[in-house]
C-alpha positions as CSV (number, residue, x, y, z in Angstrom):
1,X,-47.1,36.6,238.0
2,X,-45.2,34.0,236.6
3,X,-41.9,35.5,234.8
4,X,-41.8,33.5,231.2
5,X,-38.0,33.0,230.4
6,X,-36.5,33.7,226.7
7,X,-32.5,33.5,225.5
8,X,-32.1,35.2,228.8
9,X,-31.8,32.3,231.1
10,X,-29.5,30.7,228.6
11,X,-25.9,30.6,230.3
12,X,-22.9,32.3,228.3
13,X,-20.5,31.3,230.6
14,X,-18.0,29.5,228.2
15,X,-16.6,27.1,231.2
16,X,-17.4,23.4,230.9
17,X,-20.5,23.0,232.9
18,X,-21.6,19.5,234.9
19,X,-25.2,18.2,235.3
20,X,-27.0,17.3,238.4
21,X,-24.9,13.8,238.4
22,X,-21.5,15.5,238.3
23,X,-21.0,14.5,234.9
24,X,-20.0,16.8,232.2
25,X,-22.1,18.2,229.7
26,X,-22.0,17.1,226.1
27,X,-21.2,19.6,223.0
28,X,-22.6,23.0,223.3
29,X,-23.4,22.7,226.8
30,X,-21.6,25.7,228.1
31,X,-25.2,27.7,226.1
32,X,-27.1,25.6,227.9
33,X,-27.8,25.0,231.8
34,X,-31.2,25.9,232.9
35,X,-32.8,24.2,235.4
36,X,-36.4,22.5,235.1
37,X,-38.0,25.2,237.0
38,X,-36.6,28.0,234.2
39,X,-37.8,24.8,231.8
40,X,-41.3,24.3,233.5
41,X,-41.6,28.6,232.8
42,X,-40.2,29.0,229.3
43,X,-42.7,30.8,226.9
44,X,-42.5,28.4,223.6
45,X,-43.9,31.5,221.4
46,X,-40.9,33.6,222.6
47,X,-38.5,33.9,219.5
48,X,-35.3,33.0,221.0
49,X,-36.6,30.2,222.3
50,X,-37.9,28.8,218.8
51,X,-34.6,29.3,217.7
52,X,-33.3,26.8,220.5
53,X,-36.6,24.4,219.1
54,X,-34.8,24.5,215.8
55,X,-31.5,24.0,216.8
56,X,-32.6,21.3,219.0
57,X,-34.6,19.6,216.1
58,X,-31.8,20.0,213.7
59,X,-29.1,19.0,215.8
60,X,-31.1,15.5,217.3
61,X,-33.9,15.0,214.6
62,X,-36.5,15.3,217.3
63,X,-39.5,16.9,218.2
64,X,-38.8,20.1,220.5
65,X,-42.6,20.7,221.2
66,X,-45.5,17.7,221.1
67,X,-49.0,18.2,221.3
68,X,-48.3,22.0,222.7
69,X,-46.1,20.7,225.3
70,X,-41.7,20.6,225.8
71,X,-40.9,16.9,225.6
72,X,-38.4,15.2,228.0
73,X,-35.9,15.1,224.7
74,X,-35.5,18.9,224.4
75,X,-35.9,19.3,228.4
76,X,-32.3,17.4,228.9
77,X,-31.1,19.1,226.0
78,X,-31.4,22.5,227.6
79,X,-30.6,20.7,230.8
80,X,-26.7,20.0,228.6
81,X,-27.5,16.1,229.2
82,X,-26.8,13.6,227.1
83,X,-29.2,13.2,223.8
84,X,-29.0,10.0,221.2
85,X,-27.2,11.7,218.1
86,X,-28.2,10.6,215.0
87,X,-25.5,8.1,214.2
88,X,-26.2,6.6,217.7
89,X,-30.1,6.6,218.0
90,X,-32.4,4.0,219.7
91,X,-34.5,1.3,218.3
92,X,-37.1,-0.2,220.1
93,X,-36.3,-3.1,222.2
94,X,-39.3,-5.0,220.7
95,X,-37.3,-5.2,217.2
96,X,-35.5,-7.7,216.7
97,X,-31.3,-7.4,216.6
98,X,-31.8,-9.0,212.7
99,X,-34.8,-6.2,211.7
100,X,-32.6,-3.4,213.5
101,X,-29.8,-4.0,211.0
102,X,-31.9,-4.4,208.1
103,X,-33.3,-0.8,209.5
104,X,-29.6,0.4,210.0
105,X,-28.2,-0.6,206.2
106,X,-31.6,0.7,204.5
107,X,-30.9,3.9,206.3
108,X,-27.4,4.2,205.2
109,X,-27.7,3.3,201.7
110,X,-30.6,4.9,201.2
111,X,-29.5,8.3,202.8
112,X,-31.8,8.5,205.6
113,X,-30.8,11.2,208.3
114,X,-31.9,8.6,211.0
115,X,-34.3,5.8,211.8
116,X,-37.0,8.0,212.7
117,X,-36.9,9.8,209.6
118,X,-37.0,6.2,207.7
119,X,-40.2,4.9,209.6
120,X,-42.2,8.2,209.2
121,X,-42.0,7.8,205.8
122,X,-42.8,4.4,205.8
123,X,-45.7,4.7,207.9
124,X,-47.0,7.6,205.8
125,X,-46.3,5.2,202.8
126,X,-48.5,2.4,203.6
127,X,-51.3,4.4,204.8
128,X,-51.2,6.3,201.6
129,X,-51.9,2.6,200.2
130,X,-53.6,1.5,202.3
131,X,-56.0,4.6,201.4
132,X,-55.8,4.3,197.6
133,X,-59.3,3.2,196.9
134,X,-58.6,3.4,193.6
135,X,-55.4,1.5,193.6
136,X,-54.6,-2.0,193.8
137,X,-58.2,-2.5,195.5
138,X,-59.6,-1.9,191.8
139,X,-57.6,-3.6,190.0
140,X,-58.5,-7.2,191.8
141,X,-62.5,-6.5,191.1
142,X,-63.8,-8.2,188.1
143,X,-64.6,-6.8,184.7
144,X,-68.5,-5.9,185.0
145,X,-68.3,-4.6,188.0
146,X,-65.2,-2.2,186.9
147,X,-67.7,-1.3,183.8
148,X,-70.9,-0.9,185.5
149,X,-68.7,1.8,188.0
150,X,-67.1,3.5,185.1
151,X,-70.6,4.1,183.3
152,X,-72.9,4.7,186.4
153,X,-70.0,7.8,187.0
154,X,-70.2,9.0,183.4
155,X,-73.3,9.0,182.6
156,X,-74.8,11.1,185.3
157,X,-71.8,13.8,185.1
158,X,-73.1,14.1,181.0
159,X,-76.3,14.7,182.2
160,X,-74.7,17.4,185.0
161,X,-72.1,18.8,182.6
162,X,-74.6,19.2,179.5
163,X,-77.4,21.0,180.8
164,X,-75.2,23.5,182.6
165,X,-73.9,24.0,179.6
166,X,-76.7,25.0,177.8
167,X,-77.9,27.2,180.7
168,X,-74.8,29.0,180.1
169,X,-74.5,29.7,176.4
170,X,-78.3,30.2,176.2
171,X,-79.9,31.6,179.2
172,X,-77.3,34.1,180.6
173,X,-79.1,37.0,180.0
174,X,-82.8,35.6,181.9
175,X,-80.5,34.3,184.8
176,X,-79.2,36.3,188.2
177,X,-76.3,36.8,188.8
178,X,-76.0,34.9,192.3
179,X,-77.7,31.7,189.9
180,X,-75.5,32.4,187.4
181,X,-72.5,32.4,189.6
182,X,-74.0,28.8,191.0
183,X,-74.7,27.0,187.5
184,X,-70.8,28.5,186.1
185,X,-69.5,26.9,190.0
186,X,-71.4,23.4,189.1
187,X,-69.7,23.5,185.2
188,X,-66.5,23.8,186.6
189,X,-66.5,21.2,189.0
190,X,-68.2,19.0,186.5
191,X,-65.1,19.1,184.6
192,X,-63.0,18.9,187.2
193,X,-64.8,15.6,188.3
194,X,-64.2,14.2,184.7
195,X,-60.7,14.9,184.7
196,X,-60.7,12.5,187.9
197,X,-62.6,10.0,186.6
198,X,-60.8,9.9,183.3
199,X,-57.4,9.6,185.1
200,X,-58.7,6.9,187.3
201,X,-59.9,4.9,184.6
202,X,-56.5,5.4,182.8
203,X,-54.7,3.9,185.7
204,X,-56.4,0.8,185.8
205,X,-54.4,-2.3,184.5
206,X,-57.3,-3.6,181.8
207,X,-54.5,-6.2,180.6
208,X,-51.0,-7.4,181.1
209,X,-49.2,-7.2,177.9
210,X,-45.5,-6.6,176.9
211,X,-45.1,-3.2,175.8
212,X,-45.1,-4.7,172.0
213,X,-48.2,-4.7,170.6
214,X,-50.1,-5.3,167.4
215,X,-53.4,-3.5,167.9
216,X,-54.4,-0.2,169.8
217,X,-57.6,-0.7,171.1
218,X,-59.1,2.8,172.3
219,X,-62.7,2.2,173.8
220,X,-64.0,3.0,177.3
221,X,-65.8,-0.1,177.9
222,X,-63.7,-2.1,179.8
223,X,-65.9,-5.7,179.2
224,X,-65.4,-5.0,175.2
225,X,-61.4,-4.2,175.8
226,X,-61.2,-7.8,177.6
227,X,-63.6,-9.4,175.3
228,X,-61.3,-8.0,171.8
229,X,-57.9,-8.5,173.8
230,X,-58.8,-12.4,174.5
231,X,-60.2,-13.1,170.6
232,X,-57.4,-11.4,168.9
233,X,-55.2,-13.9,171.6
234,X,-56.7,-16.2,170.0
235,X,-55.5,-15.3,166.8
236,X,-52.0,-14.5,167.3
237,X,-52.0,-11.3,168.0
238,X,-51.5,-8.5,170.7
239,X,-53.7,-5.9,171.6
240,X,-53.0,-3.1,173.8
241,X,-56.6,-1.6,175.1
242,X,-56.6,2.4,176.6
243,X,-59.8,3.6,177.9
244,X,-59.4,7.0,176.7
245,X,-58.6,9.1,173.7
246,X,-55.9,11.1,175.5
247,X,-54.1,7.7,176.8
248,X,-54.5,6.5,173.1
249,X,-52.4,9.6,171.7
250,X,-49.8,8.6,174.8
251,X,-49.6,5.4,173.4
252,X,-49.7,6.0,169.7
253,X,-46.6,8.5,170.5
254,X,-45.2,6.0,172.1
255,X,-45.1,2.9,169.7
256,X,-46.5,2.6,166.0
257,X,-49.4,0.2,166.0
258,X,-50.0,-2.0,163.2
259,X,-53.8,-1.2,163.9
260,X,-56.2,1.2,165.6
261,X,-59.1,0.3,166.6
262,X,-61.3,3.5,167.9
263,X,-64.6,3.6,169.6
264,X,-66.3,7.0,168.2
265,X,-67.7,8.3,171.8
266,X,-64.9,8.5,174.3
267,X,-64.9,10.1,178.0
268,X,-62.6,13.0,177.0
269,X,-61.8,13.0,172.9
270,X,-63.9,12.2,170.1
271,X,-63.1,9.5,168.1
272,X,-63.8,11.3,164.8
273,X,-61.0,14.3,166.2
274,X,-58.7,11.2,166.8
275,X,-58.9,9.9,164.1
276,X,-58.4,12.9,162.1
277,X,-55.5,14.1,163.9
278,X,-53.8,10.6,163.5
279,X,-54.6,10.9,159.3
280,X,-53.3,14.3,159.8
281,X,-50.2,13.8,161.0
282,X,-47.0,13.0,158.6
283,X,-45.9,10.5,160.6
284,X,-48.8,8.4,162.1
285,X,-51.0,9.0,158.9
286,X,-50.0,5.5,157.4
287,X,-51.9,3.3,160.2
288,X,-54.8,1.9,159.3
289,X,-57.8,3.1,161.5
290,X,-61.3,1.5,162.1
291,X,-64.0,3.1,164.1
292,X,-65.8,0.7,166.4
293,X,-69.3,2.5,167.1
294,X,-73.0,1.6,167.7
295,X,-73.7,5.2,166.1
296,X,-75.9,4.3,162.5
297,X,-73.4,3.3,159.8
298,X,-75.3,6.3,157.5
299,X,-73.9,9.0,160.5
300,X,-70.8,7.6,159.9
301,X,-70.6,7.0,156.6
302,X,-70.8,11.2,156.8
303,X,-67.5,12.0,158.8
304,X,-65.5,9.3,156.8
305,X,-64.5,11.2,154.1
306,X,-63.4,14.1,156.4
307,X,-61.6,11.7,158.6
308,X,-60.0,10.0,156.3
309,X,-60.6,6.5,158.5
310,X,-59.8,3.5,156.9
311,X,-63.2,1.5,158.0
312,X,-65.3,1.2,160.4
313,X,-67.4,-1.6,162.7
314,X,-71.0,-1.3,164.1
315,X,-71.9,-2.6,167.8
316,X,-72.7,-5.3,168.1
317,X,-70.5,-6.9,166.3
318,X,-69.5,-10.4,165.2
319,X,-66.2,-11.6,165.0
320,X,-66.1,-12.1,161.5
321,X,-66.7,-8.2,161.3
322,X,-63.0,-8.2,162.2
323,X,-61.6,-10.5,159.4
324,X,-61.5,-7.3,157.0
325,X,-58.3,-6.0,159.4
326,X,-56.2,-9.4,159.2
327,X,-54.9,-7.9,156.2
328,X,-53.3,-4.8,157.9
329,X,-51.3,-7.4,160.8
């Protein structure tokens, strides 16, 4: 049986010890002088020697153990021969002298414990990037195709979320339990799906504007944000466009507008509670508000005394639908 080798092989003999060249051993060799056949036998679960793995990769910044096997670092190491500190580590001799210094200040200023440390993180950096589907990647398509992707995900979840809705409130009692349990688990994730697509859709640059702005513009149709930015460009004025209600609050408590404009249905909000909670508020209750809806102007003409909104604009519109709110820029 082949004896597996813990702390015990470790040398304590506190006299400077010398490799297999006749050299001496560097700091903290007099702990360490095992020989590769102690090395080749060491048991890497043992908990002594984990301790050594940590010391090693604390001291040099370097793996002990890779892919379940001692690498040649950590072998020398417990050998007492020489290791690359971390002020004095090795670059690749395929970089060139002018990238290794450019590596070398980054590290410095930046307060990298070494080079490797540095270009792990960069790697794992640009693949997280290069993985954002999402990202920049979205933000170069064009306009319809941004809107067609934003509805064909919505309007299915509705479909998901609503009916397992109304399973739930009115069918509980008719259901089993193991269905119920099933319905309840596609709800949640329903929701949890929405939340997704709502912060997606918030991230996307639909315009680049200074943070100044004359008009919020809260509607989830991206080809009406573009199409109501450009015309009231036209005019002289800014508008800022949000594709959700709960970006539009960000924004309203981030900056007065001079104008809201507020599409009625909305991925997360309702633009009656919006608008409500804007005429509501002591502080924000002074900006004009005007619903943008295709909802029938007599269903709306019901919610605007409780809202308190200012006016409102039926889809599809004309531009000279807009010439009543001039008067408010």
């Amino acid at each position: 049986m082949i004896k597996k080798y813990g702390m015990s092989i470790i040398s304590k003999n506190n006299k400077t010890k010398k490799n297999s060249n006749g050299k001496d051993l560097d700091n903290g060799s007099n702990r360490r002088s095992m020989t590769d056949e102690e090395i080749a036998n060491l048991d890497i679960e043992n908990k002594e020697v984990k301790q050594l793995m940590e010391e090693y990769q604390e001291e040099t910044d370097k793996y002990a153990i890779w892919r379940g096997s001692i690498t040649e670092g950590f072998k020398k190491w417990l050998k007492g021969e020489k290791i690359y500190d971390r002020d004095k580590e090795r670059i690749s001799l395929y970089v060139s002298e002018e990238t290794k210094k450019n590596w070398q200040d980054f590290k410095e200023s930046h307060e990298y414990s070494t080079i490797s440390a540095l270009i792990r993180e960069s790697v794992d950096y640009y693949i997280e990037q290069k993985s954002d589907l999402f990202g920049e990647g979205l933000r170069r398509m064009d306009d319809k195709t941004i809107s067609n992707i934003s509805h064909a995900l919505k309007e299915p979840l509705t479909t998901i979320k609503g009916f397992s809705q109304l399973l739930l409130e009115n069918y509980t009692e008719e259901l089993n339990e193991e269905v119920l349990f099933t319905i309840k688990n596609i709800f949640d994730q329903s929701l949890l799906l929405e939340n997704k697509i709502i912060n997606i859709l918030d991230n996307i640059a639909v315009e680049e504007l200074h943070p100044q702005y004359d008009i919020l513009l809260i509607e989830d149709d991206l080809a009406t944000i573009r199409l109501l930015t450009s015309y009231f460009k036209s005019k002289g004025y800014k508008c800022k466009g949000v594709v959700s209600g709960t970006k539009g609050i960000e924004q309203i408590r981030g900056g007065v507008p001079k104008l809201i404009l507020l599409d009625i249905i909305l991925p997360d909000i309702s633009g009656y509670e919006i608008c409500k909670m804007i005429k509501d508020h002591k502080v924000y209750k002074e900006i004009p508000v005007y619903l943008l809806t295709a909802i029938p102007g007599s269903e709306v003409e019901k919610k605007m005394g409780e809202i308190k909104a200012d006016g409102y604009i039926l889809k599809p519109f004309d531009f000279s639908d807009f010439e009543v709110v001039f008067q408010y820029l």
